[in-house]
C-alpha positions in Angstrom: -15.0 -6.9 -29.2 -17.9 -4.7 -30.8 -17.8 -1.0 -30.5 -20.1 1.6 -30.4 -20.5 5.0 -31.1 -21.3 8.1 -28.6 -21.2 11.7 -28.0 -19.3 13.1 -25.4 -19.7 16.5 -24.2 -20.1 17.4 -27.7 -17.9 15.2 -29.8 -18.6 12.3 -31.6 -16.7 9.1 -30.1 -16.0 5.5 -30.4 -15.5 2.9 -27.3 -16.2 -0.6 -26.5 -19.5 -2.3 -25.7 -19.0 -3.0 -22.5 -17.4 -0.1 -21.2 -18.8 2.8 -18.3 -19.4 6.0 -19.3 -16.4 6.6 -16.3 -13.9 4.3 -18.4 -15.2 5.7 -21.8 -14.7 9.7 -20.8 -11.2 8.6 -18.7 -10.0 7.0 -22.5 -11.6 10.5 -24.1 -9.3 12.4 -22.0 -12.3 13.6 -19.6 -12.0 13.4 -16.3 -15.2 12.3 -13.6 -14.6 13.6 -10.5 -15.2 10.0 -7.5 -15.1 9.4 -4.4 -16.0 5.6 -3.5 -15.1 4.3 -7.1 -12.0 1.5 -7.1 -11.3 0.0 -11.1 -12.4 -3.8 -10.2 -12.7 -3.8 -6.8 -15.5 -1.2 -5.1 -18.5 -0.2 -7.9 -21.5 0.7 -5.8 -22.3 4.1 -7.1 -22.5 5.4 -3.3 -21.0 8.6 -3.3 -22.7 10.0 -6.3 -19.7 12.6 -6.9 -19.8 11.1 -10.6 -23.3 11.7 -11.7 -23.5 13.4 -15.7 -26.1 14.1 -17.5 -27.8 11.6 -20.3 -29.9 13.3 -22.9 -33.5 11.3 -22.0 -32.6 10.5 -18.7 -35.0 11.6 -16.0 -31.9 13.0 -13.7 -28.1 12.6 -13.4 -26.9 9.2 -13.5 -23.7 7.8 -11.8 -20.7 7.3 -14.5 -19.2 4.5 -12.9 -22.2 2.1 -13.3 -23.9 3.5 -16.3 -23.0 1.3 -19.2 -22.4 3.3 -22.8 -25.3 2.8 -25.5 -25.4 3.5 -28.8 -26.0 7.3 -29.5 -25.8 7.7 -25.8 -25.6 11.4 -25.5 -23.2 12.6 -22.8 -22.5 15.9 -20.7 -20.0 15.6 -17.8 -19.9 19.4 -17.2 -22.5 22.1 -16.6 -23.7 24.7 -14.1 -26.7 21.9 -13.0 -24.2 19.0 -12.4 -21.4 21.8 -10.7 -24.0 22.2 -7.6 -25.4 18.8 -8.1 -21.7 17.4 -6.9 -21.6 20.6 -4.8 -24.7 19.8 -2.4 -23.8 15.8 -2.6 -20.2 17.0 -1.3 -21.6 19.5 1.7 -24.2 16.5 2.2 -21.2 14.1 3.1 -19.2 16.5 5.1 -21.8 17.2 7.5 -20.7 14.1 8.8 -17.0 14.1 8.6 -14.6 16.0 11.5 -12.1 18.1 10.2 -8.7 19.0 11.5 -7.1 19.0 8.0 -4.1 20.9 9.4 -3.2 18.1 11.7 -4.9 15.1 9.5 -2.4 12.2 8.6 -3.6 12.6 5.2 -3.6 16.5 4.7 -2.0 16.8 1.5 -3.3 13.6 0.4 -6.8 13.5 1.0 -9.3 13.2 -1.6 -11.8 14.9 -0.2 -10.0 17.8 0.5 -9.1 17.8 -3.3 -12.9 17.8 -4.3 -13.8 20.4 -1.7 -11.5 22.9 -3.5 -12.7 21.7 -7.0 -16.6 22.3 -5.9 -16.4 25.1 -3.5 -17.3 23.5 -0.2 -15.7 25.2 3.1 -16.1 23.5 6.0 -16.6 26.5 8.1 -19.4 27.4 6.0 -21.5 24.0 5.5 -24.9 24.9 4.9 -26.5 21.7 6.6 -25.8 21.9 10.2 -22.5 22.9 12.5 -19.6 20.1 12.0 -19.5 19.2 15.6 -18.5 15.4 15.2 -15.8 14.3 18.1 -13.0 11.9 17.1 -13.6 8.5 17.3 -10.2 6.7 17.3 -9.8 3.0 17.8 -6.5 2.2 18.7 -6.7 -1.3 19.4 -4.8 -2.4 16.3 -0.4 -2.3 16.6 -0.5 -1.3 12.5 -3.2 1.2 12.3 -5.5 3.4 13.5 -8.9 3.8 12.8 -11.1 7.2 13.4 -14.6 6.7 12.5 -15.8 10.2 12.7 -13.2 10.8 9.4 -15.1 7.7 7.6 -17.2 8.7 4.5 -18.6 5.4 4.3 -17.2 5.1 0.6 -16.9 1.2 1.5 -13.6 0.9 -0.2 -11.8 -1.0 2.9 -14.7 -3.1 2.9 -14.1 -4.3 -0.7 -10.3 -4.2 -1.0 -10.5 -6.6 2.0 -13.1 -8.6 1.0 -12.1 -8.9 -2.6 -8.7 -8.3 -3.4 -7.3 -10.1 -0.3 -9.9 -12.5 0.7 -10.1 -12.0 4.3 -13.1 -9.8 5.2 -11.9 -8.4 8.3 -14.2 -5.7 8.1 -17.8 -5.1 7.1 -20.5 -3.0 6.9 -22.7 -2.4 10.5 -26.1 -1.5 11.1 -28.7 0.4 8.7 -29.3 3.8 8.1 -28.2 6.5 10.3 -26.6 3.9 12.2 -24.7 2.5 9.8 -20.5 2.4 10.0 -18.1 0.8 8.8 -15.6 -1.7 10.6 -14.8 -5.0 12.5 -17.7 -6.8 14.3 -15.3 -7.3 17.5 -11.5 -6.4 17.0 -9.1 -6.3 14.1 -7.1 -9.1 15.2 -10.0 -11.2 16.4 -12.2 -10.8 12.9 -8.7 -12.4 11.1 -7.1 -9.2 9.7 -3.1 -10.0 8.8 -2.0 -6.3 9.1 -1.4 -5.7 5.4 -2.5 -1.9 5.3 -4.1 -2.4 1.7 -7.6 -0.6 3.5 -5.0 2.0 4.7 -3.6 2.7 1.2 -7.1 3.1 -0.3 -8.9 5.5 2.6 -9.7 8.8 0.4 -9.7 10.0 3.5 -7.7 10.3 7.4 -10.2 7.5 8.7 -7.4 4.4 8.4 -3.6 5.6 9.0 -0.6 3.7 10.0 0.0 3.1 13.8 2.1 6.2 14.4 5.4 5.3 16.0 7.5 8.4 15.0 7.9 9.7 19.1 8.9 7.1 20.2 11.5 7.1 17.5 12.3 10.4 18.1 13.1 9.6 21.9 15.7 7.1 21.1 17.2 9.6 18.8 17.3 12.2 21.4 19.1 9.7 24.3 22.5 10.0 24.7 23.7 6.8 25.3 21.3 5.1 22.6 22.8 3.9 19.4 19.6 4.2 16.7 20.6 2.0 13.1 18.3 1.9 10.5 17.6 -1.4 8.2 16.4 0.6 5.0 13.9 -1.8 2.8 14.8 -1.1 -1.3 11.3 0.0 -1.8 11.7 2.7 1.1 14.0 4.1 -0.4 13.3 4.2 -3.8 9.3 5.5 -2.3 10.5 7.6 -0.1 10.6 11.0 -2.5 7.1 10.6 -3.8 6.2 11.7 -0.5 7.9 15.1 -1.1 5.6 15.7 -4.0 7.6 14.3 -6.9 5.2 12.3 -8.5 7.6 10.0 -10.3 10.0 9.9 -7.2 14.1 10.4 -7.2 14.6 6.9 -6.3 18.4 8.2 -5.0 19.2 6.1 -2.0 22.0 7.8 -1.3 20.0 10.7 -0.5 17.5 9.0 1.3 21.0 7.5 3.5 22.1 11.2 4.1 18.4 11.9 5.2 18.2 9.9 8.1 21.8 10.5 9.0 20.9 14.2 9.0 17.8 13.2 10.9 19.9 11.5 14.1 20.3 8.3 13.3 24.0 6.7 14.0 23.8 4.3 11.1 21.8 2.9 8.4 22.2 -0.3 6.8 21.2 -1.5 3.2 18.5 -4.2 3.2 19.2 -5.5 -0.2 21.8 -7.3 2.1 18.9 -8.5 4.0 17.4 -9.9 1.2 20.8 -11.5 -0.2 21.5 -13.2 3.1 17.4 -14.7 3.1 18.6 -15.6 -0.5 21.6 -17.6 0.0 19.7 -19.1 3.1 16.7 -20.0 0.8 18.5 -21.1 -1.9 20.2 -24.1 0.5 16.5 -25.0 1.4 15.9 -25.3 -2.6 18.7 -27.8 -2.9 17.8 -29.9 -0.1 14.5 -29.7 -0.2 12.4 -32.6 -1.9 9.1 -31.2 -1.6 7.4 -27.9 -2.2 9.4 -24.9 -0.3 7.3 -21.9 0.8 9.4 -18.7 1.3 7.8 -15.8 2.2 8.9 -11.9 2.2 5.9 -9.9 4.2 4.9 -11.2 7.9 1.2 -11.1 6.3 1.7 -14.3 5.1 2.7 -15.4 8.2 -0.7 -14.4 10.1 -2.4 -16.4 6.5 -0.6 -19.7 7.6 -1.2 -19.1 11.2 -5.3 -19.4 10.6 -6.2 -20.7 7.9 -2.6 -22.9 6.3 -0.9 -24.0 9.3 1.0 -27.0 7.6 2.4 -24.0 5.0 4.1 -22.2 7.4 7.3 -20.8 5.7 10.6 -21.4 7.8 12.8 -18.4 7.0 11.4 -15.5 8.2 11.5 -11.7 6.9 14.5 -10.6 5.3 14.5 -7.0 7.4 13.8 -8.5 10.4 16.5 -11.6 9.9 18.8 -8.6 9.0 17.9 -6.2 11.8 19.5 -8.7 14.2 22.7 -9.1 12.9 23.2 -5.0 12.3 22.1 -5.2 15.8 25.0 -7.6 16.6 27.5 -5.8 15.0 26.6 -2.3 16.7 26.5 -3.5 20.4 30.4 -3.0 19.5 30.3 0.3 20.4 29.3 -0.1 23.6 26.0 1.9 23.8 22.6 0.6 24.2 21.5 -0.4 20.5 18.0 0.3 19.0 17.1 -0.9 15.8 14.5 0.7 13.7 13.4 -1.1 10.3 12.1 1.3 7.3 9.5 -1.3 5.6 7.1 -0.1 2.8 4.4 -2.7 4.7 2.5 -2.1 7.7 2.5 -5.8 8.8 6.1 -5.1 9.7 5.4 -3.2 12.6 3.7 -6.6 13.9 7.3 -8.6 13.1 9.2 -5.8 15.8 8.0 -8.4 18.6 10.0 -10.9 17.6 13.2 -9.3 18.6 14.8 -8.5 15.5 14.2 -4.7 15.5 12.6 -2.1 18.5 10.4 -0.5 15.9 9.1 -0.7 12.6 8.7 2.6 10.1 6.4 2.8 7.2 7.9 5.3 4.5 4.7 7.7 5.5 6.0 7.4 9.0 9.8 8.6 8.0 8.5 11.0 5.7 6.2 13.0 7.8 9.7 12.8 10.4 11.8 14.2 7.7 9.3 16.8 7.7 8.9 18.4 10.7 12.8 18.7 11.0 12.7 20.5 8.2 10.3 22.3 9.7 7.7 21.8 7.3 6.2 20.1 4.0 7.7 22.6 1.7 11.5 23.6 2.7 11.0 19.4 3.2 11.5 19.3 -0.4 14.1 22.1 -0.7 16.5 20.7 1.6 15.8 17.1 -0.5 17.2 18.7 -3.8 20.8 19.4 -2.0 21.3 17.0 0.0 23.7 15.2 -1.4 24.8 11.3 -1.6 25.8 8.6 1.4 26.8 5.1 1.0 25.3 2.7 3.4 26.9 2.0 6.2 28.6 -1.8 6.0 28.7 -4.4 8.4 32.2 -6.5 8.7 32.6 -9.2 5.5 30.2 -6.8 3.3 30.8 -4.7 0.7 29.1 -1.9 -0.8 27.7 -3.2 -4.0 24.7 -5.0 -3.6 22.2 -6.9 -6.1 19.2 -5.1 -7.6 15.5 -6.4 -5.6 13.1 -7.8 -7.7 10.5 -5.6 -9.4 7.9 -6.8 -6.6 10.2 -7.7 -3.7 10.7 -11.0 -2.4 13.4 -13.4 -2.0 12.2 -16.3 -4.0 13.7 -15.1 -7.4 16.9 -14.1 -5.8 17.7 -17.2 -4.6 16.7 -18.9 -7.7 19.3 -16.5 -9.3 22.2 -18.1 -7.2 20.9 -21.8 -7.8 21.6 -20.5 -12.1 23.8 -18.2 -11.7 21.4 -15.2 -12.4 19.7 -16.4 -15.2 16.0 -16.4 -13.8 13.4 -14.4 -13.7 9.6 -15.0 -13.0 7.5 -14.2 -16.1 4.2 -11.6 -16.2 1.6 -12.5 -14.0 -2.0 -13.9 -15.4 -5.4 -12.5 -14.3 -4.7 -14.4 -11.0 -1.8 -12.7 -10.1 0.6 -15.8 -10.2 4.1 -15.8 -12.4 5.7 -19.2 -12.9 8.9 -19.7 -14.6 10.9 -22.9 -15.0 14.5 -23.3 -14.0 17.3 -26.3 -13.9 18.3 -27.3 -10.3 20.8 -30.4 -10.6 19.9 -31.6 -14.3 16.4 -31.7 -13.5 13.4 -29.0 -14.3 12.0 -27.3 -11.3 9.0 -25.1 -11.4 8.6 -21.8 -9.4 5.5 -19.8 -8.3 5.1 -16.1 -7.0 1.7 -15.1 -6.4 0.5 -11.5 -5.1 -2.4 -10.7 -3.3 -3.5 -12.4 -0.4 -7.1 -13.2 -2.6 -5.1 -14.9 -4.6 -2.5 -16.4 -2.7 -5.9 -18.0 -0.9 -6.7 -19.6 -4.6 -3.3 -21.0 -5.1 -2.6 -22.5 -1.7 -6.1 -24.1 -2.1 -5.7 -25.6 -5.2 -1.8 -26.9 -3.8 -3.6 -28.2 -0.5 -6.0 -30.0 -2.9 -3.1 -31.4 -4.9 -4.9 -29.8 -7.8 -0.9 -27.9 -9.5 2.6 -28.6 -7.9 5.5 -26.6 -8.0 8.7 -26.7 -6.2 8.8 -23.7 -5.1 6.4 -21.1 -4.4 6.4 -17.2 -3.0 3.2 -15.2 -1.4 3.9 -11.7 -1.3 0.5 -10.4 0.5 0.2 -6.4 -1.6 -1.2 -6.8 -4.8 1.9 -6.3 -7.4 4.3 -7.1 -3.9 6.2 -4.7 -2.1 6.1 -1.7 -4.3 2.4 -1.8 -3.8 2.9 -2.0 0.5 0.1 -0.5 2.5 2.7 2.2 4.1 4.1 3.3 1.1 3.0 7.5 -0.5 -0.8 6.9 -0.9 -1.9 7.3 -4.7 -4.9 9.3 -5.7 -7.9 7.1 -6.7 -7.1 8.7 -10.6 -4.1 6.5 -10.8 -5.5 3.3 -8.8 -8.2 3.2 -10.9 -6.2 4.1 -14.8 -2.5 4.3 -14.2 
């Protein structure tokens, strides 16, 4: 690809023809402060907290739509542009509520990050007294949406729309009347609960369903036995909530965490996923047409409106798990409660189907682990020596359990046990879909994983339409699968958009 030449903030650079002056300064090193900007998914130039300054240009232009020219002359820092941002900041405050100390998102929010960087107090906003009420729909059993924390950035709109195909919710009325949400109800405009809108809010306007009390209350009754099915993304998640940006994906910790927390047990759901394995892996040698498994109950509502006939049979591996932990603690004679830890928020849809009372996003346990630790920062004291627990076992099962795959998902598991561990699923393409070929019986078999419920909707079309065949095939409904799971530590935009 051509490249041309620039000057940034000074300095003579070179970049590619078609890039932004956002992606060109984020390759330079330079950082662009945004708000509503998402790397292929939400470019609408609406929050105008990226403008620079373009020699020739009549006034500041927005970075992530400005394409790079030739000679283009650039300045992304000066006193003009610092109260530019600063009055386009105050300007979308005035109509945002703020109770940051009790906000979902506190240490997480991006707005809160650019009101620091720009000098913007919300006590002191210069264009009218902040006094916006909530405005909480609670309608929804994964999340919970508070309009009067929205900033209209239109990033839910597009992740739904475009990354996972179902356009559950939309932009409402013009001007001053204009919000953002479903026409009717979540559930009635198609959404399949798979919190991607909730991992992408800059903002406290779209949390996970808080279900931490009524947690808490089991923990607390005396004659209530409270296991935990621990996901291997929880776990591994878990400490990027305490501020480690890498994470200390220790398990063993995380096991001594909820012990320390009150609960009576906790159970390993990598032996979820090997049971849903060996279970899948009998369907693979029976089977003489294409199996669908599935790993996230998103898929499920998919199926349920718009691919009935694709229905999978086998159901989630935490919740399949969750009822026989459940069988085996009703030995002790109390009344059992069964809490799954899921890095998804469709889970907390799957609890109705009997196989556990309640359903914890990582965020959920997290902000728990917190306030018994009394708060955010001897949170992450008390992390650093705890020290390590094995999972508790159930009868017939051992300690040692197989690794997950990188995304989740059972599929490649129980192809491992059909060739004796020698399969994996190969890089995904620009559609998000890895195949990999395997021998089942003397014969070659073909396999399919695809992420992302926009492009699960692709494949399972072109399969309806007989237009590819495989013998297998996985929908995992988070972009990238379960380590990308709508209830997982939130990432800033910075990384979202370049890693």
């Amino acid at each position: 690809m051509d490249s041309i030449r620039f000057i940034l903030n000074g300095e003579e650079l070179e970049t590619t023809a078609d890039a932004t002056i956002l992606e060109a300064a984020r390759e330079a090193g330079v950082d662009i402060p945004t708000l509503c900007y998402l790397k292929g998914i939400n470019r609408i130039a609406s929050c105008r907290m990226c403008v620079v300054e373009v020699k020739g240009a009549k006034g500041p232009l927005p970075a992530c739509v400005t394409a790079v020219t030739e000679g283009m002359e650039i300045c992304t820092e000066s006193d003009a542009l610092f109260e530019t941002r600063h009055r386009t900041l105050e300007l979308i405050c005035s109509e945002h509520r703020f109770d940051c100390e009790y906000c979902e998102r506190y240490s997480e929010c991006e707005l809160h990050a650019l009101m620091r960087i720009y000098s913007v107090d919300e006590h002191r906003l210069e264009y009218g007294e902040n006094l916006r009420e909530a405005d909480r729909d609670i309608s929804a059993v994964h999340l919970v949406r508070d309009r009067s924390k929205c900033v209209q950035c239109r990033r839910c709109v597009n992740t739904c729309e475009k990354a996972q195909g179902i356009e559950a919710i939309a932009v409402l009325g013009r001007g001053p009347l204009t919000r953002i949400g479903p026409a009717m109800t979540l559930d009635a405009d198609g959404c399949v609960h798979c919190g991607q809108c909730v991992a992408n809010c800059p903002t406290g306007a779209l949390v996970e369903r808080d279900e931490t009390r009524v947690v808490w209350r089991a923990i607390m009754g005396k004659d209530t036995y409270v296991a935990a099915v621990v996901s291997p993304f929880a776990a591994s998640a878990f400490s990027r909530s305490l501020l480690y940006p890498d994470g200390d994906p220790r398990p063993g910790k995380f096991t001594a965490a909820l012990r320390r927390m009150g609960f009576d047990a906790v159970y390993d759901g990598r032996a979820g996923l090997l049971l849903s394995a060996g279970e899948l892996a009998q369907r693979l040698r029976r089977a003489a047409d294409t199996v669908y498994s599935w790993a996230c109950p998103s898929y499920e509502l998919l199926c349920e409106t718009k691919y009935p006939a694709l229905m999978p049979e086998d159901g989630s591996p935490t919740e399949n798990f969750a009822r026989k932990c459940r069988d085996a603690a009703m030995a002790n004679g109390k009344t059992v409660y069964m809490v799954s830890i899921v890095p998804c928020t469709a889970e907390k849809r799957a609890v109705y189907t009997g196989g556990a009372d309640a359903a914890l996003t990582v965020n959920e346990v997290a902000d728990m682990f917190r306030r018994a630790c009394v708060s955010r920062f001897t949170a992450r004291g008390v992390w650093q020596w705890l020290p390590e627990e094995r999972f508790d076992t159930l009868p017939g099962w051992g300690n040692e359990m197989p690794d997950a795959p990188a995304g989740g998902g059972i599929l490649e598991a129980a192809i491992r046990i059909l060739t004796d561990g020698h399969f994996r699923f190969g890089p995904a393409d620009t559609y998000g879909v890895s195949e990999a070929g395997y021998i089942q019986d003397g014969q070659v078999r073909k396999a399919a994983l695809v992420t992302g419920l926009g492009n699960a909707g692709r494949l399972l079309d072109k399969l309806n339409a007989d237009e590819v065949r495989y013998d297998a095939v996985e929908v995992m409904a988070c972009p990238g699968g379960c380590s990308a799971g709508g209830g997982l530590p939130r990432r800033h935009a910075k990384e979202l958009n370049f890693g």
